[in-house]
N, C-alpha and C positions, 0 to 999 in steps of 0.2 A: 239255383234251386227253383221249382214247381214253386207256382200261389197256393196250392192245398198246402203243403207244407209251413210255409207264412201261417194259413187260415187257420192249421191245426194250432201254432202254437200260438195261436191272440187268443183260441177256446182256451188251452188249458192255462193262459197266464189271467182269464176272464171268469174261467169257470168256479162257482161257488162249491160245486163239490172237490173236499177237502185230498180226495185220491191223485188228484191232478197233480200233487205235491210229488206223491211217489212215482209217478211216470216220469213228469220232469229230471229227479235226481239223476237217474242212471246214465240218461242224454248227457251228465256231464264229464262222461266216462268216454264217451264214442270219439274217437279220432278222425272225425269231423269236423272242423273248426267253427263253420256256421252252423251246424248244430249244437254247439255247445254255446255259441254268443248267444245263440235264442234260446236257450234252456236258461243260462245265468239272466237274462232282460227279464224271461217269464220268473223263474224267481223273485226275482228284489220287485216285479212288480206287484204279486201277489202280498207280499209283504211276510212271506212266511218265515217265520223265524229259522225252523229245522231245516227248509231248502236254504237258506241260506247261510246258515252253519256249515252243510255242504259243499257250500262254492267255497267257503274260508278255510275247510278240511284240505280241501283240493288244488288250494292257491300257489302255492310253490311250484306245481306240475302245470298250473297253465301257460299258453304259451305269453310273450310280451304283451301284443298286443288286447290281450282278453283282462291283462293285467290293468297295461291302461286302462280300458274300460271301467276297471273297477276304482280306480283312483279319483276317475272324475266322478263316480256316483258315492261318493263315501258316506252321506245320508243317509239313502238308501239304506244299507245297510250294517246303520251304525246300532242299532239293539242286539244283534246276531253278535257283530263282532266284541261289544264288551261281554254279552254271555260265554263267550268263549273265553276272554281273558280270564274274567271272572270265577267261572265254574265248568270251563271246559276240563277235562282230563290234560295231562302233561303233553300229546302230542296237539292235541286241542288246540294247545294253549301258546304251543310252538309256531303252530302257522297260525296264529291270530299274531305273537311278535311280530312273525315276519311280514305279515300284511303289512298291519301298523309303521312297518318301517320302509314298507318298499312305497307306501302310498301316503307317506307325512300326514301323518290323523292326529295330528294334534288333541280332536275331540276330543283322544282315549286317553287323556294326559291319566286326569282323574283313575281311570280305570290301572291306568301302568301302576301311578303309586300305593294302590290299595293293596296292587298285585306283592309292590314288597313289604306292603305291613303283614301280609299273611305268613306266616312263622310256618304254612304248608306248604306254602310255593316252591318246587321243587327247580326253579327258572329264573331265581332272584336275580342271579350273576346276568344272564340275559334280558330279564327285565331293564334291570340296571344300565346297560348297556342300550337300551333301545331306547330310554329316556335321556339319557345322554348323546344317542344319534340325532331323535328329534331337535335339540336343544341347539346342538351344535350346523343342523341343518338353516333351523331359525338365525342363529348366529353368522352366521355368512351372510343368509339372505338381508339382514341390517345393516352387514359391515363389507359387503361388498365396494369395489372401490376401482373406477374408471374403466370398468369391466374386464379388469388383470384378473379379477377371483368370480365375474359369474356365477351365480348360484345354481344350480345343479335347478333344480325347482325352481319356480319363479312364486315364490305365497303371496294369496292376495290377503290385503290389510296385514304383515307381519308383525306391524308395533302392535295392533289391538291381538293379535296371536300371544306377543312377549307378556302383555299386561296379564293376561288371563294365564298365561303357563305359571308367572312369577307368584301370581295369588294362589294357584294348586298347590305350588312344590312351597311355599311358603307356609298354608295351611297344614302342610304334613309334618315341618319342621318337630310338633311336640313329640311324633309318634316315632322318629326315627332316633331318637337320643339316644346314642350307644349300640345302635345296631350297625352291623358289619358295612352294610351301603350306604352310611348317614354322611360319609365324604363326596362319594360320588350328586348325593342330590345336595348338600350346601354347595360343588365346585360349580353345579349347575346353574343355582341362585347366581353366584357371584360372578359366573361369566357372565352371564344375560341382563344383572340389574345393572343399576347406576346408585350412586352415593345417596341417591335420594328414593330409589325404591324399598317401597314398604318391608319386604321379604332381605333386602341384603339389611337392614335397620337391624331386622329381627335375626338373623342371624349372626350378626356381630356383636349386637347391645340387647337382645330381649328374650332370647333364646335361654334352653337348659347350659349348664358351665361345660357340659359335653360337647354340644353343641357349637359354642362360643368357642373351644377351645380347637376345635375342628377348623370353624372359619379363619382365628387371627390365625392357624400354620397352613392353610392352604394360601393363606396372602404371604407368606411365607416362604414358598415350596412350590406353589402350582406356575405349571409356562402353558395354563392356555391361558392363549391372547386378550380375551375379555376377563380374565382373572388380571393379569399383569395391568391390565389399563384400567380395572376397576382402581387399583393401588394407584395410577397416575392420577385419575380424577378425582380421586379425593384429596387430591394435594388443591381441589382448585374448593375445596369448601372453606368453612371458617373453624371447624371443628373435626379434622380428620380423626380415623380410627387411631389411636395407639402405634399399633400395630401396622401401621401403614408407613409414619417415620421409620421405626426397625426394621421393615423390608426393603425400602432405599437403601438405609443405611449395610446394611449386615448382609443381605445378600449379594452373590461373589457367580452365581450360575450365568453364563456368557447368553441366553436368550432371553432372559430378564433386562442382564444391561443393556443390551442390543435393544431392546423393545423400549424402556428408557428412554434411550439417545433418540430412536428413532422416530420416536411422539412427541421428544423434551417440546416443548411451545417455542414459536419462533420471539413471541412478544408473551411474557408474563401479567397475569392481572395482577392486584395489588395485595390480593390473598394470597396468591400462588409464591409472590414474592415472601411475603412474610414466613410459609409456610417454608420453603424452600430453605431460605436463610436459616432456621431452627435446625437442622444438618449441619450437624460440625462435624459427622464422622464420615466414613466411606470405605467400607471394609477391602473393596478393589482396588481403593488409592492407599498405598501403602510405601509408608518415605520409605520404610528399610529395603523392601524390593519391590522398588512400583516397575513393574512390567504389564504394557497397556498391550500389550500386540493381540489380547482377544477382541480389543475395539477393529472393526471393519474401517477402512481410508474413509470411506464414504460419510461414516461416521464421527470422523474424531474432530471436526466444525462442530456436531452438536456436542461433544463433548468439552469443546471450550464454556460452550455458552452452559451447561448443565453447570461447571465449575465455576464458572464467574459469581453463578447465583446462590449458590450454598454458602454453606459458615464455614467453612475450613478456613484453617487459616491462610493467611495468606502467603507462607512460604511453600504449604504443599499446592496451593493453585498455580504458584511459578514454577513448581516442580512438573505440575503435571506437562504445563507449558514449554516447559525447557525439553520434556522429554516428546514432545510433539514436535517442538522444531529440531531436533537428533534422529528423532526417528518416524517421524509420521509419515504420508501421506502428502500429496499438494494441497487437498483440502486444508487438511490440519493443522500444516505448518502457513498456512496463509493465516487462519482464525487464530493462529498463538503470535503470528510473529508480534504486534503490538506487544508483548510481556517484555521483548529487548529494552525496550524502553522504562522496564519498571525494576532491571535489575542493574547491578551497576558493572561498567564500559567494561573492566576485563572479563567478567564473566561473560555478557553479551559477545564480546573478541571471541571469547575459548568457543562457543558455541558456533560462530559464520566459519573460525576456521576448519571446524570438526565438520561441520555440512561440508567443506569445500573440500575436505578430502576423504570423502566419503564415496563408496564404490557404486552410488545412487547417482545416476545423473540427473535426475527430477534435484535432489535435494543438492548436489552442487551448484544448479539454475538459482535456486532459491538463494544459495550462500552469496553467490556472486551479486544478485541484487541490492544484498545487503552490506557488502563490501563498503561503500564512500560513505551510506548513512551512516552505519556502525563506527565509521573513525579506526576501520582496523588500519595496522600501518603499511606503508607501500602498498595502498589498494590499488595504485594506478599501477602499477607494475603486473599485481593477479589479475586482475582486466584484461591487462593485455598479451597474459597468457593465455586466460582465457578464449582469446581468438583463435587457439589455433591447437583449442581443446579437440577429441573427438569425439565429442557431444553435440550433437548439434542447437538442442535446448541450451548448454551451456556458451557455446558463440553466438547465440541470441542475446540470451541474458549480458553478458558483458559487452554487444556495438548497442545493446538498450541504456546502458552505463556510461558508454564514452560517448553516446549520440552524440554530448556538448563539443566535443571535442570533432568540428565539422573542417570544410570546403573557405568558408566564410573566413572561421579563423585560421587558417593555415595561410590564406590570402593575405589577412592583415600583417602576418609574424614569420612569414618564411625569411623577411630579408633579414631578421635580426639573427637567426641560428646559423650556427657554420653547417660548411656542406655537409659532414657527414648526419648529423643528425637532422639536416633538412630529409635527406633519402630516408633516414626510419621515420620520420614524421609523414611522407609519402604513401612509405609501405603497411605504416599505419590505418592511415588513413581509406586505404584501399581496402582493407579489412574489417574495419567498421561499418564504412558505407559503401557499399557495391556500386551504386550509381552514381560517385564521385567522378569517374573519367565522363560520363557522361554532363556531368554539372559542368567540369573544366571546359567541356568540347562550348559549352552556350557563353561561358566569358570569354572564351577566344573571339566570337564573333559580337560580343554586348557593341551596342552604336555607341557607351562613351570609350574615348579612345585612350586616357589613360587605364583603363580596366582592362582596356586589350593589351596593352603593353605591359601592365601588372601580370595578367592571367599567362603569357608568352615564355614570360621570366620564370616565373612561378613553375610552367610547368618542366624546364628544365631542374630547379632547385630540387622540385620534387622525384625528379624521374619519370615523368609523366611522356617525354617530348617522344618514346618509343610508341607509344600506343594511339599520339595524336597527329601523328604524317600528315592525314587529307587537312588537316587543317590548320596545321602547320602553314603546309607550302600553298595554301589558300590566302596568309597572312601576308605572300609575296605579292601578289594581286591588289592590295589595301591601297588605297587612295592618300592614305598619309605616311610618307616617306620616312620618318621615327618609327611605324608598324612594322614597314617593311625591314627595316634595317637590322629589328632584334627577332625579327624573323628568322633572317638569314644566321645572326648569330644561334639562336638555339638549334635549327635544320644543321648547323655545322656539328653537330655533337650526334647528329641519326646516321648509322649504318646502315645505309638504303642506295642504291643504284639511281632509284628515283632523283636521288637529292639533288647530286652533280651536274644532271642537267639542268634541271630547274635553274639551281644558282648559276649556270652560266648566260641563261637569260637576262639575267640579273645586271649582268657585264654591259648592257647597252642598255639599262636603266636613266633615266631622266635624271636622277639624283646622282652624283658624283659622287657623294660617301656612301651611297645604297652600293654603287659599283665598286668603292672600294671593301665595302666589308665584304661584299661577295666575292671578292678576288682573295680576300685572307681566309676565306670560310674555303674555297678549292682549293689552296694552300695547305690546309690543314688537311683533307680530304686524300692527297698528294700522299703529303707527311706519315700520315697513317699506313696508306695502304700497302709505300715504299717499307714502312717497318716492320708490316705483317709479312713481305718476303724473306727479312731477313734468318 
């Protein structure tokens, strides 16, 4: 646009004659958009109340950006806009809400609540509603949390905004007793305070018994967030509300408990203790049919710990437990499984069996861990079923059980078993530890030499000798004649084309009995092959 244009409107936002006002207004009509940002600037600079009653008539229709505009000047034209709340007419009064709301004007707190003391306001429900946007916008902006909830707005200084909102809606306390919106601004109090703000004081202990009786049923009843956590924090005073035990205890709504669990303290202060422990009841824990499944997996760890710290007694805390390791989650059943230990062995038995045969393979993993602690019977034997589960968490969990049962000891105690449970000690063993053949391949070659002639033996007992050839017939090669020898006897037992040869190398061995085992090891070789024609 032209500098005249500019020049005209610095005169008329400069100009001392009062006419300037009525030129301006219409400019905010014209669908021009930089003539209407200079119409609205000349306004709020002039300071003129009626021009800018104008631009708040007109606020819904302008575009975004003019909006902005007016957000960051909210000063400016904060007398226009409470005269509009105030004693504007109904539509007046409508686009000053929606100002107030699209531009977080906290200033107008004052003004919104006077707006529902007035028994004219034809907008109460709206009003009511835009004191609760504000409220709720504040409330983010505090409780925002690793930028998962960003606040839509960024408010500068929000605590000194809470303080001053809490002393408004608090001063209004007397005037709302018993009127229709008197829920809506106590819910407001009590998301926003803390156990120690003045206004939540006054509204649970200082207030009219309307009033009072509003507050203890929204601690009650209300699931916003800062309601439900105002009831967590006062469990950390020394004197909570009444009505604060009755809402742990008694209520049963799934976004309360959830919000519960998911705040419970990971470490207790020494109040929070004593407080907690005063809970004997639990209207969600229920022995005749406790059914937890509205608890989230994620959550039912804090629900151990929530349970451990309360007065229930102690057979509905192993109840809950018991039904955490039946049916929980891996969270849950990991934070309950300590309780096996506080119940006695058959019932602990009834429980690992019921995981184990349970159509959950998380919760079979679990059963199975607990298999040899538990003392269930024949645990070695479900072990080692467990290998050859098709679960793959579940043949974790059971070679994480027979780990002990290695390489090492199969070494020590293969000569004492007969052959055939030497082979399932083998094929055991293959199943627990994957890299057992690879263990055996390093004692075949260990430098002490009875190890080698152990490990040679060995891997025949165990059925090893098929899958260890190369170094088998590497054992012919040995420098010590005893290697060689039981070499050739376990090579006598490998169905390999390879073999035959070798061992006839063997036949002009240094050793005389190297050469004869080798000649009884082709023998056999012979033997066989003559009887697979027949």
């Amino acid at each position: 646009m032209s500098d005249p244009l500019v020049i005209t409107f610095e005169i008329l936002a400069n100009s001392s004659n009062n006419h300037a006002v009525e030129v301006l207004i219409p400019a905010l009509d014209l669908d021009v958009p930089e003539i209407r940002e200079k119409a609205i600037k000349s306004l709020i600079s002039r300071k003129s109340t009626r021009g800018q009653v104008e631009i708040i008539r007109r606020f819904h229709s302008l575009p975004p950006d003019l909006q902005a505009s007016l957000k960051a000047d909210q000063r400016g034209i904060h007398t226009a806009l409470k005269q509009c709340l105030l004693h504007g007419d109904k539509d007046l009064q409508q686009c000053g809400l929606e100002m107030v709301r699209q531009t977080k004007n906290f200033d107008q707190m004052s003004s919104l609540l006077a707006m529902l003391d007035d028994d004219r306001n034809q907008l109460q429900d709206l009003t009511a509603q835009s004191i609760s946007h504000l409220v709720n916008t504040l409330y983010d902006q505090l409780n925002s949390r690793d930028g998962n909830s960003a606040p839509e707005v960024a408010l500068r200084n929000p605590a000194q905004i809470k303080d001053k909102v809490l002393s408004e809606m608090g001063s209004a306390l007397s005037k709302i007793s018993g009127k229709a919106y008197a829920t809506e601004v106590i819910q407001n109090i009590l998301a926003l305070g803390d156990p120690e703000s003045a206004s939540v004081k006054q509204a649970l202990w200082q207030a009219s018994p309307e009033c009072r009786e509003v507050a203890g049923s929204l601690l009650m009843t209300s699931q916003h967030p800062g309601v439900m956590q105002l009831v967590i924090d006062f469990m950390g005073t020394k004197y909570p509300h009444p009505t604060v035990f009755e809402a742990i205890s008694k209520r049963e709504d799934a976004e309360f408990i959830s919000h519960l669990l998911r705040t419970f303290p990971k470490r207790l202060s020494q109040t929070q203790k004593k407080n907690y422990r005063q809970l004997e009841q639990i209207n969600w824990i229920d022995a005749n049919q406790l059914n937890l499944d509205l608890i989230p997996p994620n959550l039912q760890d804090a629900l151990v710990a929530f349970t451990s710290s309360i007065g229930l007694a102690r057979e509905e805390k192993i109840m809950v437990q018991e039904w955490l390791l039946c049916h929980g989650g891996p969270e849950g059943r990991s934070a309950a499984t300590n309780v096996l230990g506080l119940i006695d062995e058959e019932s602990a038995q009834k429980i690992v069996i019921g995981g184990l045969n349970s159509d959950d393979p998380d919760q079979q993993a679990w059963a199975t861990h607990q298999l040899r602690s538990r003392g269930v019977p024949e645990a070695f034997s479900l072990l080692i079923n467990g290998l050859d589960s098709s679960s793959e968490s579940v043949q974790e969990a059971s070679r994480e059980e027979l780990q002990s049962f290695n390489l090492d000891q199969l070494l020590e105690t293969f000569e004492q078993l007969d052959a055939v449970t030497a082979l399932k000690a083998g094929d055991l063993l293959q199943k627990i530890d994957s890299d057992c053949i690879n263990k055996m391949r390093r004692e075949l070659s260990s430098p002490i030499r009875r190890k080698r002639i152990r490990a040679t033996r060995a891997t025949l007992a165990l059925g090893f000798h098929h899958q260890l050839v190369p170094s088998l017939l590497a054992m012919l090669e040995d420098s010590d004649s005893m290697v060689r020898r039981v070499g050739i006897e376990v090579l006598a037992h490998v169905d390999d084309q390879i073999v035959p040869s070798a061992l006839k190398n063997m036949l002009e061995d240094s050793s005389p009995r190297v050469q004869d085992t080798a000649n009884k090891a082709l023998l056999e070789f012979q033997q066989r092959a003559a009887r697979s024609l027949i």
